[in-house]
N, C-alpha and C positions, 0 to 999 in steps of 0.2 A: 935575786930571782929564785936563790935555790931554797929560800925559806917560804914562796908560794908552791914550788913544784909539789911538797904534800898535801898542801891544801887542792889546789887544782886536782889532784890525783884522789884526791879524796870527794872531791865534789864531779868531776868528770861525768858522772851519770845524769846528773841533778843538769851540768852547762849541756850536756847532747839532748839532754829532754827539750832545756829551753831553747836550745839553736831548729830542734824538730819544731817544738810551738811555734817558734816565730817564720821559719820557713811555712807552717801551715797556714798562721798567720798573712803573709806576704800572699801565701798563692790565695788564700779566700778573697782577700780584697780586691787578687787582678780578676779572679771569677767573677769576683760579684761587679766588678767592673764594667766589664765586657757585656756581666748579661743585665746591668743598665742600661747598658749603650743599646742592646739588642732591641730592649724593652722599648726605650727613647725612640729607638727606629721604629719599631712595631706601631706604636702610638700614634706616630707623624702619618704611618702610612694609611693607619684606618682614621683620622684625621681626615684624609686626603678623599677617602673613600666614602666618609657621611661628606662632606662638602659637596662632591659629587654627586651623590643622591640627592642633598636636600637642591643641587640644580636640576635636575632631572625631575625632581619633585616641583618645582617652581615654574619650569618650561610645559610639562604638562597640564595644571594647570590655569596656564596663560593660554593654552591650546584648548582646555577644557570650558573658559570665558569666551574664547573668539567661537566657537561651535555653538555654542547657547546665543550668544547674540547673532549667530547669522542664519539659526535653525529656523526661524523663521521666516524667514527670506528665502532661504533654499526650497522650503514645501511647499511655498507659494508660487517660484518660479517652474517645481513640477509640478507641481495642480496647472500650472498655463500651459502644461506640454512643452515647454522649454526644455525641460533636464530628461533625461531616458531615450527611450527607443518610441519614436513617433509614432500615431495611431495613422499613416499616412491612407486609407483608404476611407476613413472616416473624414476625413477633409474632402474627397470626393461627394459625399454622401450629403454632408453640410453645404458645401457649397450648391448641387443639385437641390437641396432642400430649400434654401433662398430663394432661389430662380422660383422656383415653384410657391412658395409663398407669397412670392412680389406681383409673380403672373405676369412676369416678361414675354414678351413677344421673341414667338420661336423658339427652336432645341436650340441649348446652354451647350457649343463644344468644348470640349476639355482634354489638356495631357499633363498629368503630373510625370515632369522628370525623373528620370533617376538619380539618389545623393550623389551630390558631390562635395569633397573640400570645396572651402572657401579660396584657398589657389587654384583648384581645377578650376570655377566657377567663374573668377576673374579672368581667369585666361579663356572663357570661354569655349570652356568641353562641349563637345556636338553632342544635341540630345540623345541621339543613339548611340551613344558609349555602352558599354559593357554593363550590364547587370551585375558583374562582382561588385562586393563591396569595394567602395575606393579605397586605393593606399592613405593609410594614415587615420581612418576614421573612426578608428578607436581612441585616438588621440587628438582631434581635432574637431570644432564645429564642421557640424555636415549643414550643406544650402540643397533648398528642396524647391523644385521653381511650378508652380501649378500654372499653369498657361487656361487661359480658356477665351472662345469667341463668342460673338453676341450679333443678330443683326437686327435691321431694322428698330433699334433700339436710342437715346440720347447721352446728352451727359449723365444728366440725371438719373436715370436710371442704372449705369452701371454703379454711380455714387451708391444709390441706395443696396443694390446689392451688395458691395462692399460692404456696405455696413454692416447690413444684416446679418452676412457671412462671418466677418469679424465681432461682433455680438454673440456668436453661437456655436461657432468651430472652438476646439480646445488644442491651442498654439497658438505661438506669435509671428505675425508676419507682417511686412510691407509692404505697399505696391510697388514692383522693381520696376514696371513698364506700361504704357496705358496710349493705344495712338487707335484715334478715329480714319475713317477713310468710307470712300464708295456714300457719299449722302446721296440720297434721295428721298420722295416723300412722308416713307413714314420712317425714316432713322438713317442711322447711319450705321456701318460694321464696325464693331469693337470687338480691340483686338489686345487683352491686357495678361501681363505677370504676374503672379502674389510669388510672394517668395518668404519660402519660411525657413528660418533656424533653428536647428536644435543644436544641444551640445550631451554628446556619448556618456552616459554613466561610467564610472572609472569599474574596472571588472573585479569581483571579486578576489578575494585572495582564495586560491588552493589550498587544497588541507593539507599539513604537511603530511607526508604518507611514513 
């Protein structure tokens, strides 16, 4: 042993270099370790983040196809007065203009209801409710009931005014109710409902401020 102790003492700078080397050595590779590992991380995570997008890219779209195949449909069903906020006086105006076209016998009386939901309307809300807008009618189909009488008039003849009405009014409606009564010689009094639907446009979005 005591014939290395000069060499060792002689090389001593040379073995502390290389014990410095290999200690730097050791630490680069845990470095560079850890900042693979970092790295591996990083990558998984934006990984995770184009996956996400290219779903978010895919969902839109599939949202982007369903709007094109039902833009049609949608204009159509507002061009009928179905979709928006109803021209409700102009159905006054239409219906009177029928009457007059047909040249029914006698003044055409009339009361357009005030909207209601579709639950108010079931549960049958008295005509004289409140002029507020109904609860929920921004969310929900509104029922609009146009009432009108007729006398001395027939079947037929309301038939045809319906029609005509419905031919030329812009909305859609049904007959909810239709009852004859009081016959005599030249007609009888009719007494019927149209009833229309519309459904609220969704409101726009506020700007954010």
């Amino acid at each position: 042993m005591t014939g290395w102790q000069p060499i060792l003492f002689a090389a001593r700078r040379s073995l502390i270099a290389l014990a410095l080397v290999a200690l730097l050595c050791v630490g680069a590779v845990v470095g560079l370790s850890i900042q693979a590992n970092a790295v591996g991380t990083e990558v998984m995570q934006l990984g995770g983040a184009v996956q996400q997008q290219r779903d978010q890219i895919s969902l839109k779209r599939e949202d982007l196809r369903n709007v094109r195949s039902h833009i049609a449909r949608f204009e159509r069903l507002r061009a009928q007065g179905l979709l928006g906020s109803p021209d409700r006086p102009l159905w006054v105006e239409e219906l009177l203009g029928s009457h007059s076209r047909l040249g029914l016998p006698g003044p055409l009386v009339y009361q357009l209801q005030v909207p209601k939901t579709v639950a108010d309307a079931n549960a049958q809300t008295p005509a004289n409710a409140s002029l507020a807008t109904p609860q929920g009618a921004g969310e929900e189909p509104l029922v609009h009931d146009l009432q009108f009488e007729l006398r001395d008039v027939h079947e037929g003849d309301v038939l045809r005014l319906i029609q005509d009405f419905r031919s030329h009014v812009k909305g859609r409606f049904r007959v909810n109710a239709c009852t004859f009564s009081e016959p005599g010689e030249n007609g009888m009094l009719a007494q019927c409902v149209l009833r229309f639907v519309t459904v609220p446009s969704a409101p726009e979005p506020k700007p954010a401020s």
